[in-house]
C-alpha positions in Angstrom: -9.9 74.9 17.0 -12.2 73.3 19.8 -10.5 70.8 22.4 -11.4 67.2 22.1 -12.9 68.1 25.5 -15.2 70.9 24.8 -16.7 68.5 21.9 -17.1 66.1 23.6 -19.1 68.3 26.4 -21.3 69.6 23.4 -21.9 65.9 22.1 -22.8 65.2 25.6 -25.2 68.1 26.4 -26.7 67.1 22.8 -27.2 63.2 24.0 -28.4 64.6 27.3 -30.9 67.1 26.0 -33.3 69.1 27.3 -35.9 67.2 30.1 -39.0 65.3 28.6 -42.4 66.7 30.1 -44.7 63.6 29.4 -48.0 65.0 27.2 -50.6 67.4 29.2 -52.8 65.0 29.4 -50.8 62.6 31.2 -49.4 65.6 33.8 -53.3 66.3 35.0 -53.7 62.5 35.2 -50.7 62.1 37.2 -51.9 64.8 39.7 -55.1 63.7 39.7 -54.4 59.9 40.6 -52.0 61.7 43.0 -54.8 63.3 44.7 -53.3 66.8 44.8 -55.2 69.9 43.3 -53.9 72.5 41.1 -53.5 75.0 43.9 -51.0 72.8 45.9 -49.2 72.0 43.3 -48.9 75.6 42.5 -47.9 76.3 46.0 -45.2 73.6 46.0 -43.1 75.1 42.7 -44.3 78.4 43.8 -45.8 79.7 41.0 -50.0 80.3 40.1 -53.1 78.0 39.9 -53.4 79.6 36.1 -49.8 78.8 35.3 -50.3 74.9 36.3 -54.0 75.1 33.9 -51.8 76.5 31.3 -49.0 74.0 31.8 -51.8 71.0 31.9 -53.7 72.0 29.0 -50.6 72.5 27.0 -50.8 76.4 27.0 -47.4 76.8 28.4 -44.4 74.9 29.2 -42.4 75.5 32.3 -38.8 76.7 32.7 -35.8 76.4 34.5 -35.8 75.7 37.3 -39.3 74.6 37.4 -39.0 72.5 34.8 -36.8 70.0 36.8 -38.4 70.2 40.0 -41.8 69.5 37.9 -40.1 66.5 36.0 -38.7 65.0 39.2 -42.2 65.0 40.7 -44.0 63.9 37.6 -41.6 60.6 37.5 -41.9 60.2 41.2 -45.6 60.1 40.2 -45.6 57.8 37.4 -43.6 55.3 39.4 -46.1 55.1 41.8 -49.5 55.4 39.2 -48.4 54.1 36.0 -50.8 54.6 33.0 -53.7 51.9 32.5 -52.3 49.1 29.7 -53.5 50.0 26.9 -56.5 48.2 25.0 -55.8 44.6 23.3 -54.8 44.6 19.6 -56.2 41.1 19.3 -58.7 40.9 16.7 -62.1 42.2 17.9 -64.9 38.9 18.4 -68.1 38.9 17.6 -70.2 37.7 20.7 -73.3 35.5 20.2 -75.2 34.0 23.3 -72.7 33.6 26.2 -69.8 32.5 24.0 -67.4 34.0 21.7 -65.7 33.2 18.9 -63.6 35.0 15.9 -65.1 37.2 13.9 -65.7 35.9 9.9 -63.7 37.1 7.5 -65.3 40.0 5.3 -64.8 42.8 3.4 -62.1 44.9 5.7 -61.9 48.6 6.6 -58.9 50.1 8.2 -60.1 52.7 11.1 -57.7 55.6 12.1 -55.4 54.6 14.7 -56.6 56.1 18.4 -54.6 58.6 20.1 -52.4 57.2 22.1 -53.2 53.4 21.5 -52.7 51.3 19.0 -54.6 51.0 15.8 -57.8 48.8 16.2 -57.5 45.4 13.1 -59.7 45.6 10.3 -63.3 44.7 11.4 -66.6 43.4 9.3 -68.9 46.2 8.0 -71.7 45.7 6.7 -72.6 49.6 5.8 -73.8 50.1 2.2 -71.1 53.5 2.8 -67.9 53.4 3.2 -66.5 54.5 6.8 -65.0 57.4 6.9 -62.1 58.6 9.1 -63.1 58.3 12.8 -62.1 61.2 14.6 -59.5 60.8 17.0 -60.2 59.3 20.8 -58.4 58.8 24.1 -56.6 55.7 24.5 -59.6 53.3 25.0 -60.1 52.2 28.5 -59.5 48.2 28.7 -63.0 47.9 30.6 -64.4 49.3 27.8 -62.8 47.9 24.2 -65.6 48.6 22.0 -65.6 52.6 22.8 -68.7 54.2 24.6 -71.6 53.2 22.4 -72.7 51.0 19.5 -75.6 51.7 17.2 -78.3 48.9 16.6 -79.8 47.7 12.9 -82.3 45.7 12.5 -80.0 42.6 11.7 -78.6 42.7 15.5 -75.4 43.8 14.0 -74.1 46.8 16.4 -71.8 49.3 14.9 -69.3 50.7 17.3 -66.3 53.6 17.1 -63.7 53.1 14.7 -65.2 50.7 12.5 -65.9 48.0 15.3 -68.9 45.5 14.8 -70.3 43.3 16.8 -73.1 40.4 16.7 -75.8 41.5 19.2 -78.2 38.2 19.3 -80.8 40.0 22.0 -84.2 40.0 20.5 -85.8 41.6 23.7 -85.2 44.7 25.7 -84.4 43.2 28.9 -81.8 40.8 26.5 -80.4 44.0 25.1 -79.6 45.4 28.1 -78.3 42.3 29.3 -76.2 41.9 26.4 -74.9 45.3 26.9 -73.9 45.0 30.6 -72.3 41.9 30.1 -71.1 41.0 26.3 -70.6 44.2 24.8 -67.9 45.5 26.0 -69.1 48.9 25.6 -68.5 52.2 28.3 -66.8 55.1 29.2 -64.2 56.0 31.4 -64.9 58.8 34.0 -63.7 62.4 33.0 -62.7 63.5 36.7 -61.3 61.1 39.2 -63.9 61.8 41.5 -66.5 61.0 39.3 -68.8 58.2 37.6 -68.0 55.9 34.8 -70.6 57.0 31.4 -72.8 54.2 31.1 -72.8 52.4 28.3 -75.2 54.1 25.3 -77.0 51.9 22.7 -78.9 53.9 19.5 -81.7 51.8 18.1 -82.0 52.2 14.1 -85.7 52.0 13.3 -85.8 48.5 12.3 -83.7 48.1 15.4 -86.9 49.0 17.6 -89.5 47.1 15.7 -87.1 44.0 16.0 -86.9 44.4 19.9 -91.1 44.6 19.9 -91.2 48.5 20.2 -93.5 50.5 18.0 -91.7 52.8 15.3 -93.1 55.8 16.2 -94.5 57.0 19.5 -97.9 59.3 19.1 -100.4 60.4 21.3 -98.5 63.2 22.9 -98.8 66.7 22.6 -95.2 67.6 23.8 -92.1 65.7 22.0 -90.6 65.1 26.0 -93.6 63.5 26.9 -93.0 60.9 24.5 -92.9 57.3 26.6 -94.6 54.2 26.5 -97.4 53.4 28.3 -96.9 51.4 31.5 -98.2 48.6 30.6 -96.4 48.1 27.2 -95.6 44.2 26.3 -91.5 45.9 26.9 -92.1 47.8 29.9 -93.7 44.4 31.6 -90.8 42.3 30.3 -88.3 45.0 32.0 -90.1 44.7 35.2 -90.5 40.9 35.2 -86.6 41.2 34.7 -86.0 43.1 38.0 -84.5 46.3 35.8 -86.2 49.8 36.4 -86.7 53.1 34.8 -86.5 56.6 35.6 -89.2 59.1 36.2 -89.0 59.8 32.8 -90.4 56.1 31.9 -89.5 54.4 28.3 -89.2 56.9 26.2 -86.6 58.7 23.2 -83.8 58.5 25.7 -84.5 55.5 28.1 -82.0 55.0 31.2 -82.7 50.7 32.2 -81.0 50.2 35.8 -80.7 48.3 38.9 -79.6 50.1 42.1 -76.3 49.6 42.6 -74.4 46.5 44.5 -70.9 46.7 45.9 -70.4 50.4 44.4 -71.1 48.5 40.9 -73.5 50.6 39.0 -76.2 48.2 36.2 -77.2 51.1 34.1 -78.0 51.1 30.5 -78.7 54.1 28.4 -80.7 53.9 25.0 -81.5 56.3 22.2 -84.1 55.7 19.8 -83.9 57.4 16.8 -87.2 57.3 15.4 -88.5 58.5 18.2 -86.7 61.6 17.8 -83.8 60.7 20.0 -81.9 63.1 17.8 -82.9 66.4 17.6 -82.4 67.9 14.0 -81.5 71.3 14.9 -78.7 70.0 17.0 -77.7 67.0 14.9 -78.6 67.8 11.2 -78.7 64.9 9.2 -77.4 62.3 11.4 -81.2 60.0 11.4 -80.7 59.8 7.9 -77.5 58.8 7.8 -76.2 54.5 7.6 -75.8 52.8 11.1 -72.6 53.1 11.1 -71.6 56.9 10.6 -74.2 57.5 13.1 -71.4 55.5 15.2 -68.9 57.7 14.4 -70.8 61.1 14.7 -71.8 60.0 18.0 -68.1 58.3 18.7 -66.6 61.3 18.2 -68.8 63.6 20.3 -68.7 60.9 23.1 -64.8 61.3 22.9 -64.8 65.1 22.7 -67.8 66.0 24.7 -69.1 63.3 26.6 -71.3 60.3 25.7 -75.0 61.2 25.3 -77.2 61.2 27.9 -80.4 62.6 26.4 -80.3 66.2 24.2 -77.4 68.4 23.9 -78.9 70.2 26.6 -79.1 68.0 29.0 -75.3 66.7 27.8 -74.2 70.4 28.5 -75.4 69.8 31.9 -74.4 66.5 32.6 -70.7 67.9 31.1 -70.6 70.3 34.1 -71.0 67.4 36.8 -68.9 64.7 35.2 -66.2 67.2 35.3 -66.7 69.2 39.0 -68.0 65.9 40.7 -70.3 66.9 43.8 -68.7 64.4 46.2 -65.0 63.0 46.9 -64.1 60.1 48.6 -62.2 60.8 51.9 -60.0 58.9 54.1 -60.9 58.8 57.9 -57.5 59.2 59.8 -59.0 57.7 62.6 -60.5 55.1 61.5 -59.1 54.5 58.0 -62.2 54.2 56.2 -63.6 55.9 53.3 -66.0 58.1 53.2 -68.1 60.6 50.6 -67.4 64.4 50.9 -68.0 67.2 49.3 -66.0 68.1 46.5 -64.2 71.7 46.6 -65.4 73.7 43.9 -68.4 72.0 42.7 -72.1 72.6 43.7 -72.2 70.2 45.9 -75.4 67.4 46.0 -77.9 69.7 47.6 -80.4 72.1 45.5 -79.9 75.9 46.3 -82.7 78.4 46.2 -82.0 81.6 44.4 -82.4 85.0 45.5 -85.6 86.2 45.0 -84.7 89.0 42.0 -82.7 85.7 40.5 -85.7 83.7 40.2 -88.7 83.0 37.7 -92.2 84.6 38.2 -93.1 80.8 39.2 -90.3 80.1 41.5 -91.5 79.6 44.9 -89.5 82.2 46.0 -90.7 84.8 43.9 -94.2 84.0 45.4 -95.2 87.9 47.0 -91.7 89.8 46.0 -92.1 92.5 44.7 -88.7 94.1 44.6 -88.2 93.9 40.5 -86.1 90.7 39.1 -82.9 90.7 37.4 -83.6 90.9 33.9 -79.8 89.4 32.7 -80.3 88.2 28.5 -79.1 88.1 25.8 -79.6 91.2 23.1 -82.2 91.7 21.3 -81.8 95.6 19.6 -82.1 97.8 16.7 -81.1 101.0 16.1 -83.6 103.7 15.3 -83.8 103.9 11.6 -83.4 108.0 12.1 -80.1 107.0 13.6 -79.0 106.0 10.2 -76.6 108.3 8.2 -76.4 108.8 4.7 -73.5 107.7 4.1 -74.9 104.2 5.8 -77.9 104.3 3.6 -75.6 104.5 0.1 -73.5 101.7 1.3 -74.5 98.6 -0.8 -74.5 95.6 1.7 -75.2 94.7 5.3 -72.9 91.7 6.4 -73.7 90.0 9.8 -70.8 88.7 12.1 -71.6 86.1 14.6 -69.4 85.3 17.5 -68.2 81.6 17.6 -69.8 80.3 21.3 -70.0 83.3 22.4 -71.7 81.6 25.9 -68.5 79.5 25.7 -65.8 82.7 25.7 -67.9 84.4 28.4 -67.3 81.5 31.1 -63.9 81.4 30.6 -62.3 82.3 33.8 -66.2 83.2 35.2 -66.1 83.6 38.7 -69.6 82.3 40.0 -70.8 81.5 43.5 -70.8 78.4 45.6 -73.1 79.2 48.1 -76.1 80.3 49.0 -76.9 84.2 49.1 -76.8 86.5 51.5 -78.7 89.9 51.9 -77.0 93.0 52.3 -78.5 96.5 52.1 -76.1 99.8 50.8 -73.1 97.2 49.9 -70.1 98.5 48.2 -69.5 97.3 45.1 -67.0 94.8 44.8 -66.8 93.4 41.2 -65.0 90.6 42.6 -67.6 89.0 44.3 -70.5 87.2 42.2 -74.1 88.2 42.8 -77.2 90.7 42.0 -77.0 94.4 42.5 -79.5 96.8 43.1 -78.5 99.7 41.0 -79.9 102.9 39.4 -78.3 103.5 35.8 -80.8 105.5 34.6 -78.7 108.3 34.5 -75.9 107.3 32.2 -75.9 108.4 28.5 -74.5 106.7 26.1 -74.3 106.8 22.4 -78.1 106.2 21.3 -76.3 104.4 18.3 -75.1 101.6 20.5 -77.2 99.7 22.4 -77.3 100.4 26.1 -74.8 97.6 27.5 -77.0 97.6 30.8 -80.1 95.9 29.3 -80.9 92.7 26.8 -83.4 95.3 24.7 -80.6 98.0 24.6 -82.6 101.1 25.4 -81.7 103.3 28.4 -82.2 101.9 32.1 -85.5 104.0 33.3 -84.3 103.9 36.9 -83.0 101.0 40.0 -82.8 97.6 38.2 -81.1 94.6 39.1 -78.3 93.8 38.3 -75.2 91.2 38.3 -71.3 91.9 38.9 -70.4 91.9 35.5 -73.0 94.1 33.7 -72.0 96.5 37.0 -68.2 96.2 36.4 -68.3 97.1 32.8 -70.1 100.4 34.2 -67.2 100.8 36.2 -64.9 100.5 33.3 -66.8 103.3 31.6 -66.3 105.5 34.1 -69.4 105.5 36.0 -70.3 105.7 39.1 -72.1 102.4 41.3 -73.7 102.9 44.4 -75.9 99.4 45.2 -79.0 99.8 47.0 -79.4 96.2 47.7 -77.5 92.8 46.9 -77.8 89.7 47.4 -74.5 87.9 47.3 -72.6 84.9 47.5 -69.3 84.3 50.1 -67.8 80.8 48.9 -67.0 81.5 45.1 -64.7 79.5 42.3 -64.3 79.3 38.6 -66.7 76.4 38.0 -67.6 76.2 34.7 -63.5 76.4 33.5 -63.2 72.9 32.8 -66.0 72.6 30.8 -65.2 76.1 28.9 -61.9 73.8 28.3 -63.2 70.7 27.3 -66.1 72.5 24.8 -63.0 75.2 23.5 -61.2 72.0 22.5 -63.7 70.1 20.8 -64.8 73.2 19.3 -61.5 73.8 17.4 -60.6 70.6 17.0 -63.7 69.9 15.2 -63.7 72.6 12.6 -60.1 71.7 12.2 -61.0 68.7 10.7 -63.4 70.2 8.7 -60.7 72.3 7.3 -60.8 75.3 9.3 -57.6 75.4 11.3 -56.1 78.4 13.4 -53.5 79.3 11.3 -55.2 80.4 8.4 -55.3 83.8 7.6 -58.6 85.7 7.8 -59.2 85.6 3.8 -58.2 81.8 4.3 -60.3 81.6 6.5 -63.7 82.9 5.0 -63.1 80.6 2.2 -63.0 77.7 4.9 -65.9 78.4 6.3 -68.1 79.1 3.0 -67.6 75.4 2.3 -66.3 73.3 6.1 -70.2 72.0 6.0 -69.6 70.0 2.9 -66.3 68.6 3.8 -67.7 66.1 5.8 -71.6 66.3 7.0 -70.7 64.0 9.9 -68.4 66.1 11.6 -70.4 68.9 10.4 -73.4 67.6 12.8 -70.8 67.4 15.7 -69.7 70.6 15.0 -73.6 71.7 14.9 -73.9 69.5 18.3 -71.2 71.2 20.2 -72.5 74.7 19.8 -76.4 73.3 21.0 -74.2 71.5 23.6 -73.0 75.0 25.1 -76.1 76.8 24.3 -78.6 74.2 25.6 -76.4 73.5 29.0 -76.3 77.3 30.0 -80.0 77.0 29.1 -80.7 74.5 31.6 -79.6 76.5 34.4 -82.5 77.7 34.4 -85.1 75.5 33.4 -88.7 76.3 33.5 -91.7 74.6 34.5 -93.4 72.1 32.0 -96.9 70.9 31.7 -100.3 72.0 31.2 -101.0 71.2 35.2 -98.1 73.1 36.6 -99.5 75.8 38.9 -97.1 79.0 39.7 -95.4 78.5 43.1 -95.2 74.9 43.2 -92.3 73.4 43.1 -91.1 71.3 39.3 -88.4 68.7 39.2 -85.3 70.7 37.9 -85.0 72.6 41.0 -84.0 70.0 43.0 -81.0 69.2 41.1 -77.6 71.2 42.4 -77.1 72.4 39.3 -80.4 74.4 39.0 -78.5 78.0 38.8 -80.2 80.8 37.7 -77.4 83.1 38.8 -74.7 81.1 36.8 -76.8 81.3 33.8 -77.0 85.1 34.0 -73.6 85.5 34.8 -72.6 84.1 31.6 -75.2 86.0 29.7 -73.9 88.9 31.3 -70.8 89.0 30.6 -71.5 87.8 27.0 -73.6 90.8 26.3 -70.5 93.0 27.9 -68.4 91.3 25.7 -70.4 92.2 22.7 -71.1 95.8 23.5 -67.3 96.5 24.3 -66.2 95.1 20.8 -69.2 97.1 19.1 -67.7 100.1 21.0 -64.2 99.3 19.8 -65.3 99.3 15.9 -66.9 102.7 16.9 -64.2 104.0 18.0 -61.4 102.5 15.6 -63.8 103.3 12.3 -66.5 105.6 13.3 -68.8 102.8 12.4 -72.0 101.4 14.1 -74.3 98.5 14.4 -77.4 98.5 12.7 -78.8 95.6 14.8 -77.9 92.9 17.4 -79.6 89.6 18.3 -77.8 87.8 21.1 -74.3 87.2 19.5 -75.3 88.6 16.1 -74.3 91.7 15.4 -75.2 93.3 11.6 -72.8 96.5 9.7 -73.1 98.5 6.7 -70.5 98.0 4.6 -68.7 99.0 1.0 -68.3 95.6 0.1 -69.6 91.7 0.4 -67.1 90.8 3.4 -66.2 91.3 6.4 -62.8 92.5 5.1 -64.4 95.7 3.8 -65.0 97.2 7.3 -63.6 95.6 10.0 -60.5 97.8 11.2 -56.6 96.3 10.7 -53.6 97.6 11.5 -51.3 99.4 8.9 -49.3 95.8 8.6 -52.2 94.0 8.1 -53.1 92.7 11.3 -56.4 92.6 12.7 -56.7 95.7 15.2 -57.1 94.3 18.8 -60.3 95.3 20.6 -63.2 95.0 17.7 -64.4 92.0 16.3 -61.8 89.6 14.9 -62.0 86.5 12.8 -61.1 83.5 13.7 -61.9 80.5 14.8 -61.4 80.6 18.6 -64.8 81.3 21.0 -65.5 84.7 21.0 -63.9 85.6 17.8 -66.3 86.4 14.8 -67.2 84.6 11.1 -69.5 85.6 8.8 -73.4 84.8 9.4 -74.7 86.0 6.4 -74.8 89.1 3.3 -77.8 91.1 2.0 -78.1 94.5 0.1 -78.6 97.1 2.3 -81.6 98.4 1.1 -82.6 95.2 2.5 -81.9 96.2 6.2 -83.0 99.8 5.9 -86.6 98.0 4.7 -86.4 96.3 7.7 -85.8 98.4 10.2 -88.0 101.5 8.9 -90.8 98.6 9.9 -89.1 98.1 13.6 -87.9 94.8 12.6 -84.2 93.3 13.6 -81.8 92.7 10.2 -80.3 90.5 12.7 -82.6 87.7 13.4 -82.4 87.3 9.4 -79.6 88.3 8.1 -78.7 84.9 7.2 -81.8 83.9 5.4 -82.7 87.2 4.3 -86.6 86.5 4.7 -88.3 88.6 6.9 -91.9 88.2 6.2 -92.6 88.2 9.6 -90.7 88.6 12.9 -92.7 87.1 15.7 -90.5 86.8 18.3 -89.4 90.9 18.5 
């Protein structure tokens, strides 16, 4: 029998238990308010900048005994920043004029109760829908009550996140605006310590913008971004009379109203006017159709997952990268003790960079005269040689294609990318730890002609020295082959940029489809079923789903983005390249690794099964196989796991779903006329195939 003693020491230990991390969330905000980086704080418990990531985005937890010396500085740090107060719970006001009084009573709906905060009271909706669960958001800043954005009718009636609405009485732009700054109550805290508060984003219905005196549609332009009013528009005259400003871009689908800023206090409005096309279809399908107030809660819950709009998903993707890797910091003089801005470690920094000549567009001024070849880094766009094709590929009844979830997204996961400028350097050795372009001959490396060559976006054999970057080079490498650079242009300072916006997408990514039923833990036949049906779970979430993936695509995109305009001349200068984040080089280092990622999973499946790809559009890739699913070919192990190395389904970036099934016969029609199975393997029509 045990001693009243040792029971006692086991009640104890059970009373005492184990030490309370707060959530991983609250450790990076803690560190941050702190102002101490990962890297120190890795050097302090003497572990790795990876292990503190982990440990922050709830990856890993840490152990004895750096578990208590983590938990004693973590309550040392919440004594000295404790966590904001969380919103009010009072019941939400309507504001008319400059006063405000309560709400009246009306027909209730009970929103979903923010994480971490307090559920929000009923509120008045006047929607002819029901609204449906919100998704979940941060803990609502208490500068900001109403959420980041509210979406206009034509009744001034603003519909916000969670069910919140609000009396808007404006009847002008410049009162809107107004109303917005000062009433509203809307905003959006800043994702990075360092950085900038979202201004505050109001979406105009249709009847919304005739109310405020603009017209319903905008016409007279050939290009949809050259959509703006006219300068001397009854609003843009009232907005100038009113001492507010507009960008370059002037008053069009995505408007940004400001005054410069006083005392560090920024007066900046943004609006979105959906029938102007604010919206783009392709990246948010079905939203413009859809009642005031789920358009609040599509947009809600991308503004609490992504970031709050700022113009397309593009541009958003973009604007993600800075709001997260701010260009500028503020320091403390020692001498002085005043503050002062400096430049940010790790981020681009607040000057443009010119690229190296290879790394830049035909138009680029720096391309102007060189004539040393360009580095031709995209995405693939291949099919095999119909004469390539067996027999036994050509009796197989179906061709199922297997697209790869972000695949943009996996490839900048722990992307190394440079921070500088590059250098030149002639008969470098290759060092696949340093970002950059390579001068290389592959030409004479021979590969399986029924894989694509993993050293070019059309997959055929390099024809001799191209350029190339560090991770197209380093997969060479790891097949074997020799590298011997004739040239480079490289870069010295270097850092993992893009990894908190790989975090940030990842999350909302999976988040997202778990609520549309998909989760991680289903098995891969659960799985499939999910996914033949998450679209009509809920069509809202559906669109933010849709939204994230143009959100990754569209901000890699805009890296590199090209001159516009009829007038443009090559050589001259266009206004992207004089933003930091202009970056040619990033953009093809993601590409690149992207395609490497592809080709060494179509090489795994070669190897496991013996099978190969009949075609491959960027992250697309299209088998023969016995049956209707994926199932039927891809390779598991003999307990029924999925084989590691080839494609695997899932719902993490990188791994694969279905993108679409058609009879084979189907494919082999196609590609006996040189056409890609590919690019329509989920439509199945092929009429015509312009862009191969």
């Amino acid at each position: 029998m045990p001693s009243q003693e040792e029971l006692f020491e086991a009640v104890d230990a059970l009373l005492e238990g184990e030490p309370q991390l707060p959530p991983p969330a609250e450790r990076a905000r803690l560190r941050e308010a702190a102002g101490v980086s990962q890297a120190k704080l890795a050097q302090a418990l003497k572990s790795t900048t990876q292990t503190v990531k982990n440990w922050e985005n709830g990856r890993s937890e840490p152990r004895p005994p750096r578990l208590q010396a983590y938990l004693r500085l973590l309550e040392g740090w919440a004594d000295r920043y404790p966590a904001a107060a969380p919103a009010p719970t009072a019941a939400p006001q309507t504001f008319t004029g400059t006063t405000r009084q309560p709400a009246p009573a009306a027909p209730a709906v009970t929103p979903v109760a923010a994480a971490g905060a307090e559920a929000l009271p009923a509120v008045r909706t006047t929607s002819r829908r029901p609204v449906k669960k919100a998704a979940p958001l941060a803990a609502l800043d208490p500068r900001f009550p109403h959420g980041p954005l509210a979406v206009l009718d034509g009744n001034g009636t603003a519909y916000g996140v969670n069910g919140i609405v609000l009396d808007c009485p404006a009847t002008t732009i410049p009162q809107l605006v107004e109303w917005t700054l000062k009433e509203s109550g809307v905003g959006t805290p800043r994702l990075n310590r360092n950085g900038k508060d979202s201004d505050p984003l109001i979406v105009l219905t249709a009847a919304a913008a005739v109310r405020l005196g603009l017209p319903e549609r905008l016409e007279g332009h050939e290009q949809r971004r050259s959509l703006r009013l006219e300068d001397d528009h009854l609003v843009v005259k009232q907005l100038a009379k009113a001492k507010w400003k507009l960008t370059q871009r002037g008053f069009g689908p995505w408007a940004r109203i400001y005054r410069p800023a006083q005392a560090g206090q920024r007066q900046c409005v943004q609006l979105a006017i959906l029938p102007w096309d604010a919206l783009d279809a392709r990246s948010w399908p079905g939203v413009t159709e859809m009642e005031p107030a789920e358009v609040a809660r599509v947009l809600g819950a991308y503004a609490a997952r992504v970031i709050t709009p700022r113009g397309s998903t593009a541009t958003s993707g973009l604007e993600l990268m800075t709001a997260l890797r701010p260009p500028t910091r503020a320091v403390k003089n020692e001498n002085t003790g005043e503050w002062a801005s400096a430049y940010n470690p790790g981020s681009l920094g607040t000057e443009p960079m010119d690229p190296a000549p290879p790394e830049a567009p035909a138009e680029h001024p720096v391309a102007q005269g060189w004539t040393g070849g360009v580095l031709d880094e995209e995405a693939y766009q291949w099919v095999r040689e119909v004469e390539l094709l067996s027999d036994e590929e050509c009796l197989l009844p179906y061709a199922v294609g297997l697209d790869l979830n972000t695949a943009f997204l996996a490839a900048a996961a722990r992307l190394v990318v440079g921070l500088s400028a590059p250098d030149h350097f002639h008969r470098p050795t290759f060092n696949k730890k340093i970002p950059g372009s390579w001068l290389v001959d592959l030409s004479g490396i021979e590969l399986d002609p029924r894989l694509p060559s993993p050293f070019t976006p059309s997959g055929q054999r390099p024809t001799g020295p191209a350029w190339y970057q560090t991770h197209t080079l380093a997969y060479a490498q790891e097949l074997d082959f020799d590298v011997a650079p004739i040239e480079a242009f490289l870069r010295r300072e270097t850092g993992a940029y893009l990894d908190p916006w790989h975090d940030r997408l990842k999350t909302a990514y999976m988040d997202t489809l778990a609520d549309l039923g998909v989760s991680a833990e289903l098995d891969d036949r659960q799985f499939l079923a999910a996914m033949e049906q998450h679209k009509q779970v809920d069509p809202g979430m559906a669109a933010v789903l849709a939204a994230i993936k143009a959100t990754v695509k569209g901000g890699v995109g805009k890296l590199r983005e090209r001159p516009q305009g009829r007038h443009y001349r090559d050589g001259e200068r266009w206004p992207a390249l004089e933003r930091p984040t202009w970056r040619p080089d990033i953009r093809a280092a993601v590409i690149s690794k992207a395609r490497v990622n592809m080709h060494r999973k179509m090489a795994n499946v070669a190897k496991a099964t013996g099978q190969y790809p009949l075609g491959v559009l960027s992250d697309c890739v299209v088998y023969a196989s016995p049956g209707p699913s994926p199932l039927d070919f891809l390779p598991y192990t003999t307990s029924g796991k999925p084989l590691p190395g080839p494609f695997r389904l899932g719902t993490t970036p990188g791994l694969a779903k279905v993108e679409g099934v058609q009879e084979m016969a189907w494919a082999v029609d196609l590609m006996e006329k040189g056409l890609n199975p590919a690019r329509h393997i989920k439509g199945g029509d092929a009429v015509t195939d312009e862009g191969e």
